[in-house]
C-alpha positions as a LaTeX table, in Angstrom:
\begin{tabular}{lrrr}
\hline
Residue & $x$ (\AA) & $y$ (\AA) & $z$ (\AA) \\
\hline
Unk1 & 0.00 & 0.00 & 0.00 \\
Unk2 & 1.87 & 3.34 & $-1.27$ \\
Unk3 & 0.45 & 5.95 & 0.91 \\
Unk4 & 1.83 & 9.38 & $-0.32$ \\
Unk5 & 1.67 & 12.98 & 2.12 \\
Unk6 & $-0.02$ & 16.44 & 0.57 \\
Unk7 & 1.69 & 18.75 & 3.11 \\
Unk8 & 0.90 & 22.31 & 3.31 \\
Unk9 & $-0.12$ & 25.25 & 4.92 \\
Unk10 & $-4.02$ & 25.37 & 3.49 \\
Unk11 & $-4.54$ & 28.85 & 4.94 \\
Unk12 & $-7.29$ & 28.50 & 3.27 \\
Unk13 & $-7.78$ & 25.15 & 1.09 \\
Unk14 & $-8.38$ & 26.62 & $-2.41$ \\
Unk15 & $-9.62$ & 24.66 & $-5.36$ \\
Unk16 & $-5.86$ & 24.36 & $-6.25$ \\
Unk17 & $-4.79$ & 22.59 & $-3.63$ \\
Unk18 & $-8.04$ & 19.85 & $-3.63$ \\
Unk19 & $-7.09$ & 19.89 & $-7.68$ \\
Unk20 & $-3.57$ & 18.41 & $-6.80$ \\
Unk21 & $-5.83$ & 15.74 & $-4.08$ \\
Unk22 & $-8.29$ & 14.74 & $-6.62$ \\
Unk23 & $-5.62$ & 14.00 & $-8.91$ \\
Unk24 & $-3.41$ & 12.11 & $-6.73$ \\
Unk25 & $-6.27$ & 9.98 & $-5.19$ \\
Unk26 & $-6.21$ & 8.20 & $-8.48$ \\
Unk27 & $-2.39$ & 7.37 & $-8.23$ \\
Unk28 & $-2.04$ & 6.48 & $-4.84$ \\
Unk29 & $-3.78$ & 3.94 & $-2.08$ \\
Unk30 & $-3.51$ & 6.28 & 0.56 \\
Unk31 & $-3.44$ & 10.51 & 0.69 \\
Unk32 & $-2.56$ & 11.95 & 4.14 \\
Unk33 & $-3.33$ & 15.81 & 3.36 \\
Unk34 & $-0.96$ & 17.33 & 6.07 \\
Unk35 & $-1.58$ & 20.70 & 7.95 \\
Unk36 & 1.65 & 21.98 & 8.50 \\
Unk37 & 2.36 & 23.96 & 11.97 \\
Unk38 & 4.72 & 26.71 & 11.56 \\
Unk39 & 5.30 & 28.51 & 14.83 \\
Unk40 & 6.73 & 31.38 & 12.85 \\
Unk41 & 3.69 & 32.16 & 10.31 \\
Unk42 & 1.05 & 34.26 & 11.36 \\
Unk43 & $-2.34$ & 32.50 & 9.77 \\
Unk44 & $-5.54$ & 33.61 & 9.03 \\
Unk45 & $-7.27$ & 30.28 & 10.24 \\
Unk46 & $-6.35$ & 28.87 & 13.08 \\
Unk47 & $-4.66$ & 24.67 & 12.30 \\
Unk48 & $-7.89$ & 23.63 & 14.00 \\
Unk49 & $-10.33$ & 25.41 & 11.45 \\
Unk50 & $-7.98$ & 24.81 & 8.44 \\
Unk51 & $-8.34$ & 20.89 & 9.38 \\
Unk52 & $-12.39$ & 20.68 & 9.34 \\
Unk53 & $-12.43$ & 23.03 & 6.37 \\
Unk54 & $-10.14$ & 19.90 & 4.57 \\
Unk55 & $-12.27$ & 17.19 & 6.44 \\
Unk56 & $-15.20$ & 18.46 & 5.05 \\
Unk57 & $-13.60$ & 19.13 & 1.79 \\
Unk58 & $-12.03$ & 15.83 & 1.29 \\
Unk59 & $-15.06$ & 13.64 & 2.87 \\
Unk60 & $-15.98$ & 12.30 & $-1.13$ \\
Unk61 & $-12.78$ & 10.76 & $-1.25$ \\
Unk62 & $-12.13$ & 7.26 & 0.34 \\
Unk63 & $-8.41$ & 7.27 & 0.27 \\
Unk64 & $-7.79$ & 10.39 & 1.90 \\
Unk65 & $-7.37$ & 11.43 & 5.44 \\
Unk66 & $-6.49$ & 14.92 & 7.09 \\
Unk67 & $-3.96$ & 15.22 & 9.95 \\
Unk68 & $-2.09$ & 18.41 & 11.44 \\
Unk69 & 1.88 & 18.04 & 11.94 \\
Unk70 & 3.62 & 20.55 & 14.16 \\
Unk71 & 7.02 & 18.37 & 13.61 \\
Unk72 & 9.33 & 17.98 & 10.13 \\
Unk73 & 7.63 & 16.67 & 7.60 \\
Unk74 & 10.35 & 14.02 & 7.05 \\
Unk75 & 9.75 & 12.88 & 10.59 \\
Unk76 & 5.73 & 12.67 & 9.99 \\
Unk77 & 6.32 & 10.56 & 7.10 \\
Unk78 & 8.53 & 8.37 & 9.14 \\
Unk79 & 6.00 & 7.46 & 11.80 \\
Unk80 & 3.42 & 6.94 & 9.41 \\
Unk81 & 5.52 & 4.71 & 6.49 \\
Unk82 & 4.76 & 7.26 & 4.01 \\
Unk83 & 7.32 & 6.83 & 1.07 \\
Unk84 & 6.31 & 10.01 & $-1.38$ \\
Unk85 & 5.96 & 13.51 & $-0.94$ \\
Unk86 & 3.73 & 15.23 & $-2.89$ \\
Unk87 & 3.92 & 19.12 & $-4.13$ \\
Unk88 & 2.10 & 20.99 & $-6.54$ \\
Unk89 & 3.78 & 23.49 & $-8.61$ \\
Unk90 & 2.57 & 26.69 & $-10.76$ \\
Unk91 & 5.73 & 27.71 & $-11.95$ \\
Unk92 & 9.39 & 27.60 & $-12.29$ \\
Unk93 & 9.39 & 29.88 & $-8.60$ \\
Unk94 & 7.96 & 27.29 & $-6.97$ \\
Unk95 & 9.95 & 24.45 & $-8.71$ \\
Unk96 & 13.06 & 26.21 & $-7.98$ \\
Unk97 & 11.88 & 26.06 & $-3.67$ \\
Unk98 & 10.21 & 22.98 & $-3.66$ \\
Unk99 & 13.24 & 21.26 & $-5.28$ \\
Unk100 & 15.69 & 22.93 & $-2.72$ \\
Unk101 & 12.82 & 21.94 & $-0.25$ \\
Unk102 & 12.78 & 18.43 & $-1.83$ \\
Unk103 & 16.66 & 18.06 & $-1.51$ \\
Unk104 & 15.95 & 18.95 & 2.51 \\
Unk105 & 13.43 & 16.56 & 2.60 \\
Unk106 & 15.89 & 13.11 & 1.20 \\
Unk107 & 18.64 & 14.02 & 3.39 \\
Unk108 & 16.48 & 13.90 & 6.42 \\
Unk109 & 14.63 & 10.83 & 5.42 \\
Unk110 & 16.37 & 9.22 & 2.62 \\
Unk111 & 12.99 & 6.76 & 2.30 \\
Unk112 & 11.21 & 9.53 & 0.75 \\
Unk113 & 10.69 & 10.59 & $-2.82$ \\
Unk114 & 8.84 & 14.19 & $-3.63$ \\
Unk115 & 6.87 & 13.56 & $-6.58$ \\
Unk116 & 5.61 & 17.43 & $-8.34$ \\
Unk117 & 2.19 & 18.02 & $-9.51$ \\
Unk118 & 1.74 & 20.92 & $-11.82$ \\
Unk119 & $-1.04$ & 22.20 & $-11.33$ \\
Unk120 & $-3.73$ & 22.74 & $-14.12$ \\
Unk121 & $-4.47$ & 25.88 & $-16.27$ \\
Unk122 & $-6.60$ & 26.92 & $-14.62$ \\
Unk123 & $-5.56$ & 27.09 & $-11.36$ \\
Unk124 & $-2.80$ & 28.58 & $-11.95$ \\
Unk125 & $-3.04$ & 32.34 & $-10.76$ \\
Unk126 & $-4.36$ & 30.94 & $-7.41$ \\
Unk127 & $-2.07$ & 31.66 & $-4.48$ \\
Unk128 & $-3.19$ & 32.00 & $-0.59$ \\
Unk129 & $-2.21$ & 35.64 & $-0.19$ \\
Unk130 & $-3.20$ & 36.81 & $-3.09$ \\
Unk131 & $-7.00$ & 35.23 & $-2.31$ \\
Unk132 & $-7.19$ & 36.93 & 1.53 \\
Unk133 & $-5.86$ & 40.06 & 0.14 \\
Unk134 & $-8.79$ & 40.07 & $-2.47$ \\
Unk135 & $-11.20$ & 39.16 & 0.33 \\
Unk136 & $-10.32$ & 41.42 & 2.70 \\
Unk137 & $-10.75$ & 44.11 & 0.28 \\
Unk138 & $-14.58$ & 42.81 & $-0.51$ \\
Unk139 & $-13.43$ & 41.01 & $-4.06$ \\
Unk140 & $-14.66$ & 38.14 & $-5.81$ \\
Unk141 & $-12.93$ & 34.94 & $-4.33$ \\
Unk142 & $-15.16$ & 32.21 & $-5.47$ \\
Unk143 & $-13.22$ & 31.17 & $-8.41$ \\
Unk144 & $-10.72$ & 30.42 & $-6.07$ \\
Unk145 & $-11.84$ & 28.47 & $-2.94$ \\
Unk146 & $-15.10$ & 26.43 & $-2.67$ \\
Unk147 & $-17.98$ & 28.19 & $-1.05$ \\
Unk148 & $-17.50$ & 26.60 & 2.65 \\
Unk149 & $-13.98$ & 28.68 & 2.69 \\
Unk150 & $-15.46$ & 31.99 & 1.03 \\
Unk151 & $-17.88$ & 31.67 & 3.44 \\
Unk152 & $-15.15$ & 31.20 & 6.33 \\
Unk153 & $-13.00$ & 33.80 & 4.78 \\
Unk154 & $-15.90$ & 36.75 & 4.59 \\
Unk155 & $-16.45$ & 35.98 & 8.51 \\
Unk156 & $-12.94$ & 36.74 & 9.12 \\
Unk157 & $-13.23$ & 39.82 & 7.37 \\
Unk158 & $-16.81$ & 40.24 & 9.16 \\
Unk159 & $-18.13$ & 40.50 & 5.58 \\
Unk160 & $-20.93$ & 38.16 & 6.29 \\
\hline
\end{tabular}
């Protein structure tokens, strides 16, 4: 059973990222979308609303199962046998990081393989800060995120 790991920060789970899950879910037995915990970032939702926002997101699909890591992602995929990472990509920016990130990643777990996922046409103008700036100025986000997120999003920005 190959289970691969979707980490990220998912602050907030936009169409892009469940793009990349719906894709995967096809290639792999198991998906473990990871919430990463980073100390340092400041996010808009807090790790517990970003998780049920991807629970309830990723309930259609079988094979895939949302968890929140506040450890190295190497280490995560350790404990859990995972054996790919997997990282979507919009352009050669974030190829250039993820691969640096990817090189990281084998020394400190030489087990695991980071597998990129370009993401579709479409998708690809959508980036997290790009979507809360939008919102908090009262633009249209719901090209971008699915409507339990806009929804989540406007309430930060008390734009109910």
């Amino acid at each position: 059973m190959t289970t691969a790991v979707f980490p990220g920060s998912f602050d907030p789970p936009t169409f892009g990222h469940l793009n990349i899950i719906e894709r995967s879910c096809r290639l792999f037995d198991k998906i473990d979308v990871v919430i990463a915990v980073n100390p340092d970032k400041q996010y808009l939702f807090s790790s517990s609303e970003r998780f049920a926002m991807l629970q309830k997101l990723t309930e259609g699909y079988k094979n895939v199962s949302v968890h929140i890591c506040n450890t190295l992602i190497s280490d995560y995929c350790k404990k859990v046998g995972a054996k790919v990472l997997l990282r979507g990509i919009r352009n050669i920016n974030d190829f250039s990081y993820e691969f640096d990130l990817s090189l990281i990643n084998r020394s400190l777990n030489q087990e695991v393989e980071t597998l990129f996922v370009p993401t579709e046409q479409r998708y690809f103008l959508i980036r997290s800060s790009s979507i809360k700036e939008l919102a908090r100025y009262g633009g249209d986000i719901s090209a971008m995120v699915p409507p339990i997120v806009e929804m989540a999003i406007k309430a930060k920005y008390n734009q109910d």
